[in-house]
DRENDREN-346051 format. One record per residue (C-alpha): residue number from 1; chain; x, y, z. Coordinates in steps of 0.02 Angstrom, whole numbers, plus 50000, padded with zeros to 5 digits. Layout:
<nr = NUM	kette = A	X = X	Y = Y	Z = Z>
...
***
This chain:
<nr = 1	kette = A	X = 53391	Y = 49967	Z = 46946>
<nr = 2	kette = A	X = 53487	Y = 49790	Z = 46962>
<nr = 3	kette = A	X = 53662	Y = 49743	Z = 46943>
<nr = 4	kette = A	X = 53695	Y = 49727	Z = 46756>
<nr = 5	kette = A	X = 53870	Y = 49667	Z = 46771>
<nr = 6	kette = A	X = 53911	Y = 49483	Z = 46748>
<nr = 7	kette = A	X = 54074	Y = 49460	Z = 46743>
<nr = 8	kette = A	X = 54213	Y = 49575	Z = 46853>
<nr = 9	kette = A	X = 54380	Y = 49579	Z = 46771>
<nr = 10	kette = A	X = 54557	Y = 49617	Z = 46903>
<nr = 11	kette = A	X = 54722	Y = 49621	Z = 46799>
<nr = 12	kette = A	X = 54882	Y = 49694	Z = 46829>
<nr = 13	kette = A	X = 54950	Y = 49794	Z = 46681>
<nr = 14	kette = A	X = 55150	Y = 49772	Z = 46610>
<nr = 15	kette = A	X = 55188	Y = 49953	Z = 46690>
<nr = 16	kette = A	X = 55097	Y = 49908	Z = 46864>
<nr = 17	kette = A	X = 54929	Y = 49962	Z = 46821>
<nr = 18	kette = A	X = 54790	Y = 49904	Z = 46902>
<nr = 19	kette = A	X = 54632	Y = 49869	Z = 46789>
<nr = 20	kette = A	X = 54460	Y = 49830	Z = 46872>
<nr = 21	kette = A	X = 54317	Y = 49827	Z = 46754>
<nr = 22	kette = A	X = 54149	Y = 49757	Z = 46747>
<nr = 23	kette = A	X = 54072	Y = 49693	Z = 46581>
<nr = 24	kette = A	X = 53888	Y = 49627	Z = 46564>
<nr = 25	kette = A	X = 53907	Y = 49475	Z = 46452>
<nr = 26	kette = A	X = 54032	Y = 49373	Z = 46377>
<nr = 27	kette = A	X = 54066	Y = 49451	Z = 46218>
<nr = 28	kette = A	X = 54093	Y = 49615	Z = 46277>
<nr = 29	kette = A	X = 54237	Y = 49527	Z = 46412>
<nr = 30	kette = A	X = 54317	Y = 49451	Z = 46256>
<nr = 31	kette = A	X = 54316	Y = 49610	Z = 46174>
<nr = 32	kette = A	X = 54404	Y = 49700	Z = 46321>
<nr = 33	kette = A	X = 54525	Y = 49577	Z = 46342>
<nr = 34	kette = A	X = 54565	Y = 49581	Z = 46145>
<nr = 35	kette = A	X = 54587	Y = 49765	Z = 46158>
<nr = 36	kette = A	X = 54694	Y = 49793	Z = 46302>
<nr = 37	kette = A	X = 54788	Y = 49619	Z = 46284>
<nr = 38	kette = A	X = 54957	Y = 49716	Z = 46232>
<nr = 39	kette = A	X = 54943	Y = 49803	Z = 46418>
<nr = 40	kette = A	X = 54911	Y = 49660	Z = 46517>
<nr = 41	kette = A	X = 55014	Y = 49530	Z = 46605>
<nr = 42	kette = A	X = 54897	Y = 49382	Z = 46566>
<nr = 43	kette = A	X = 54938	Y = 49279	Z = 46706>
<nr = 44	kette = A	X = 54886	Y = 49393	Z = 46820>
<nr = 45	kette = A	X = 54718	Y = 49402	Z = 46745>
<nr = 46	kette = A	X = 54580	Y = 49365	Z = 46853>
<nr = 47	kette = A	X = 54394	Y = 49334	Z = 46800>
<nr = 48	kette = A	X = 54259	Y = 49328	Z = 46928>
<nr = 49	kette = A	X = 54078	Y = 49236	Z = 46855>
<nr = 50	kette = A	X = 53944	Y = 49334	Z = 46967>
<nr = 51	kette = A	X = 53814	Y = 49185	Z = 46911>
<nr = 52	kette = A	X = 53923	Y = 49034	Z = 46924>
<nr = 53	kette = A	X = 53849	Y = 48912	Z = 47039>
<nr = 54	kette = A	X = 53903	Y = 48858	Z = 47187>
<nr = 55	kette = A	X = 53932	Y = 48689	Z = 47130>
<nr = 56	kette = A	X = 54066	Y = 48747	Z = 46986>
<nr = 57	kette = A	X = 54125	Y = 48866	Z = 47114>
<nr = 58	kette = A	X = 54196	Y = 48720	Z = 47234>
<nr = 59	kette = A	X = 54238	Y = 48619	Z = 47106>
<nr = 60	kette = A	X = 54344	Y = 48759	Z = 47053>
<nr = 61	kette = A	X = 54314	Y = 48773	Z = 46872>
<nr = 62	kette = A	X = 54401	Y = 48970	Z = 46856>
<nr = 63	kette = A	X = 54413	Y = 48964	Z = 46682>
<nr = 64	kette = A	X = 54323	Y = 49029	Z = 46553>
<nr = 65	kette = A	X = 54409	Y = 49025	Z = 46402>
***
């Protein structure tokens, strides 16, 4: 059995929650963001691309939206 997560998903919550999920493609990230949105401090939001190259990565391209 592989790793079947793509993206990994840190974000603080408005109470000081910590959230930590894993999600295995892109819809299913925007769907977790779109239902927890209300809880979340979106500038603390950090998305982590498991297959982004190494190129992207220095160039720092972070965002995915």
């Amino acid at each position: 059995m592989g790793n079947t997560c793509r993206y990994v998903v840190n974000a603080l919550g408005k109470g000081g929650e910590t959230y930590y999920t894993r999600c295995k493609d892109k819809q299913e990230l925007k769907n977790w963001i779109s239902t927890n949105r209300e809880k979340l401090i979106m500038d603390e939001l950090k998305i982590t691309d498991k297959e982004q190259s190494l190129f992207t990565k220095w160039l720092g391209m972070k965002k995915l939206f």
